[in-house]
N, C-alpha and C positions, 0 to 999 in steps of 0.2 A: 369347858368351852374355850374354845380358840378364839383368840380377836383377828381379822380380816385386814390388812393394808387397805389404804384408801382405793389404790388399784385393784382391787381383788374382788373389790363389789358386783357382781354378776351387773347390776343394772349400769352402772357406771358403764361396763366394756359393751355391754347393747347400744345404749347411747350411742357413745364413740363409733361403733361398728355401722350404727344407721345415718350417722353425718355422714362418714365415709363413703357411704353407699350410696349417698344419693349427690356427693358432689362431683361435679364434671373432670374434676383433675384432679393435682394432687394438691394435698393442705399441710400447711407447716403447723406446729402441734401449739402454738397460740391461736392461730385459726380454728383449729377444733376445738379448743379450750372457750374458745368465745362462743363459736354457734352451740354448745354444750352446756354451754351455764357451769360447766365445772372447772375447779383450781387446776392449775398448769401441771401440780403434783401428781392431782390424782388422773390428768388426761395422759401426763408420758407413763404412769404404772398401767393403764389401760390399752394405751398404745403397745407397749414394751408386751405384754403379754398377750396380746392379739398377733403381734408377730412371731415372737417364739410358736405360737398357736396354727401358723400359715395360714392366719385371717385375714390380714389386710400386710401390704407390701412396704417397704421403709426403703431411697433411695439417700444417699447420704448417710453423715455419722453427724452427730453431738449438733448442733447449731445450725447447721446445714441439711438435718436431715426434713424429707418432707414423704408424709405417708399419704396409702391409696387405698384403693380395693384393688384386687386379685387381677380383675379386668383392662387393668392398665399396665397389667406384666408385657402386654407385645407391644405397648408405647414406647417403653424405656429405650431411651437412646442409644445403643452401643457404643456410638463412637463418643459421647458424652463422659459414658462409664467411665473409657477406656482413658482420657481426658487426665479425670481425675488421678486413676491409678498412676498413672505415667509422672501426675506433678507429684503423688504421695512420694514415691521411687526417687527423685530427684531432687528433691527441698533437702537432701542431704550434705550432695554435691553444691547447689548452690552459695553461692557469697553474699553474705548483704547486703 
């Protein structure tokens, strides 16, 4: 018998999956972790694998990131995106 990561529990990613679905925007993954009643661990392994899964949508990375449902893919700002990318590209060149 194989033991299961805390992310890995079918019921855990349903959870996560039904806050998702039924809130208006997007939630940062302490937000789901509260409306969930579950550990912060076990909501980004649940997160993290709903999105490998193309369940629900993740904009951002590490700290920054805030997740949705699928329904929110023609919200997503481009020029926000683009925002990002351009400062990722340049915090290179920059001086402190």
């Amino acid at each position: 018998m194989t033991r299961m990561a805390s992310g890995e529990h079918p019921f855990f990613r349903e959870l996560v999956l039904s806050v998702l679905a039924m809130a208006d925007g997007w939630l940062k993954a302490g937000e789901v972790s509260e409306l969930t009643g579950l550990t912060y661990k076990q909501t980004i392994d649940a997160l993290n694998y709903l999105y490998n899964a193309e369940k629900v949508l993740r904009t951002g990375r590490k700290f920054t990131a805030m997740w949705g449902k699928l329904e929110l893919e023609k919200e997503i700002d481009a020029s926000e995106q683009s925002k990002i990318l351009i400062d990722c590209f340049l915090r290179g060149y920059r001086t402190p």
